[in-house]
PAFI-546536 format. One line per 8 residues: number of its first residue (from 1); their letters; for each residue x, y, z of N, C-alpha, C. Coordinates in nm, 4 decimals, decimal comma, padded with zeros to 6 digits. Layout:
REM PAFI-546536
NUM	a	X:Y:Z:X:Y:Z:X:Y:Z ~ ...
***
This chain:
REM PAFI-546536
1	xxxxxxxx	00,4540:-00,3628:02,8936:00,4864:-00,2363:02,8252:00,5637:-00,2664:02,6958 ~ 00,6748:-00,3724:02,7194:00,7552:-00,3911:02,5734:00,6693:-00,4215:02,4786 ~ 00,5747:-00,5414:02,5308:00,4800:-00,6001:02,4163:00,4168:-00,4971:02,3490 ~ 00,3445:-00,3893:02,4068:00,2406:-00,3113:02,4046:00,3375:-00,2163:02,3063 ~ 00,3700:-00,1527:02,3254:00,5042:-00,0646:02,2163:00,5150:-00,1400:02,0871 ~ 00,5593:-00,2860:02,0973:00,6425:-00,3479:01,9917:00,4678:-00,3304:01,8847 ~ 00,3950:-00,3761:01,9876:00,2710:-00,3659:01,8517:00,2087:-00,2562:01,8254 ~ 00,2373:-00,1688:01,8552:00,1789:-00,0187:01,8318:00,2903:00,0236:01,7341
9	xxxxxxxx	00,4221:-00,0200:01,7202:00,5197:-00,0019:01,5856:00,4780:-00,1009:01,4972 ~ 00,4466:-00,2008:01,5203:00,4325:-00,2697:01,4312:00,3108:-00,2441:01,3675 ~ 00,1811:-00,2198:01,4679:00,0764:-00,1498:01,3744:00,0782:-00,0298:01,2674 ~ 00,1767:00,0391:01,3297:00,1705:00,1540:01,2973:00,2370:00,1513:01,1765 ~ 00,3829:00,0595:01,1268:00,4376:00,0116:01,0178:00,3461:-00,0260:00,9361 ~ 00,2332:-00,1429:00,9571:00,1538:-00,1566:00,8818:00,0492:-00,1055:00,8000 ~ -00,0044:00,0146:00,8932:-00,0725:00,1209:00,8717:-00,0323:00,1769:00,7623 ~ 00,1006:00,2801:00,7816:00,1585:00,3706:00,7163:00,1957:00,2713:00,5501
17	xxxxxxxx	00,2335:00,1614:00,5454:00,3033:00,0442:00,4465:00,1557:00,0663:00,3422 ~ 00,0261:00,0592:00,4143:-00,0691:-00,0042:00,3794:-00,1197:00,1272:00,2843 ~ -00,0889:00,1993:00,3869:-00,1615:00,3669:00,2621:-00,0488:00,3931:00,1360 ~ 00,0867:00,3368:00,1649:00,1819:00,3902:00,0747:00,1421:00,3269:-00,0509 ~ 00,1173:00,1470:00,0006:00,1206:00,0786:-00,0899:-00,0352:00,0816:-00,1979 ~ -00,0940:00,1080:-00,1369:-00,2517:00,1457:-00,1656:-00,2956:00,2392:-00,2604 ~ -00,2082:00,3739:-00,2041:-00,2024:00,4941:-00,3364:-00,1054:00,4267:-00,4199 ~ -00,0346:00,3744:-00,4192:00,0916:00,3462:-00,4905:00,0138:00,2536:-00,6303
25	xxxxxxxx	-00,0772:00,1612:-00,5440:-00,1578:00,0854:-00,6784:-00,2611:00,1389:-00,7341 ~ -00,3535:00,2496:-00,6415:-00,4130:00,3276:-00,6600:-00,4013:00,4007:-00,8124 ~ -00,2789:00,4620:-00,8001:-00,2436:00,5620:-00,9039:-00,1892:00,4814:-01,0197 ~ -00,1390:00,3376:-01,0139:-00,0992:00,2940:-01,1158:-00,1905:00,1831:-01,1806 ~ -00,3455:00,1592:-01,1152:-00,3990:00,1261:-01,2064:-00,4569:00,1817:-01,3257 ~ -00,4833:00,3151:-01,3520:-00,4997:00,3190:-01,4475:-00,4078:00,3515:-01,5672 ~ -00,2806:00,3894:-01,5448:-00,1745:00,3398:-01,6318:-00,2176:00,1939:-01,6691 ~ -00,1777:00,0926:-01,6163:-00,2144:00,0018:-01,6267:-00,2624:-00,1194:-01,6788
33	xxxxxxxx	-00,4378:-00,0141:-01,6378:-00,5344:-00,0593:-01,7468:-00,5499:00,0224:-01,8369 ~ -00,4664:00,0792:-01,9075:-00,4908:00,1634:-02,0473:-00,3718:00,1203:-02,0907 ~ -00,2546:00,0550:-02,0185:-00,1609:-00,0582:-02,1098:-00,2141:-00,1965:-02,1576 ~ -00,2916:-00,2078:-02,0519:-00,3652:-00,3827:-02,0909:-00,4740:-00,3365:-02,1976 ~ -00,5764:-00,2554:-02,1968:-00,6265:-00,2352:-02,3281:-00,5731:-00,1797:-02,4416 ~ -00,4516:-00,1647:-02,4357:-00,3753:-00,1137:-02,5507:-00,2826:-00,1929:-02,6078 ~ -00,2633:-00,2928:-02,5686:-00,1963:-00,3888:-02,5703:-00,2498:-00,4992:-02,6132 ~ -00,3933:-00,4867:-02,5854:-00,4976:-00,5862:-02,6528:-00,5438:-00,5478:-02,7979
***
């Protein structure tokens, strides 16, 4: 049961980490890439 818990938080950390971080680059690539072509 401990095991089984500890990885269902830990999935679930990863999960949630994974969408934050995802939109997070999501939305800032194209800032981004309209700094890197502007910059060029």
């Amino acid at each position: 049961m401990n095991k089984v818990s500890i990885i269902g938080i830990l999935a679930t950390i990863l999960v949630f980490g994974g969408l934050i971080t995802y939109s997070y680059k999501h939305e800032k690539t194209k800032e981004e890439l309209i700094e890197t072509l502007g910059a060029r």
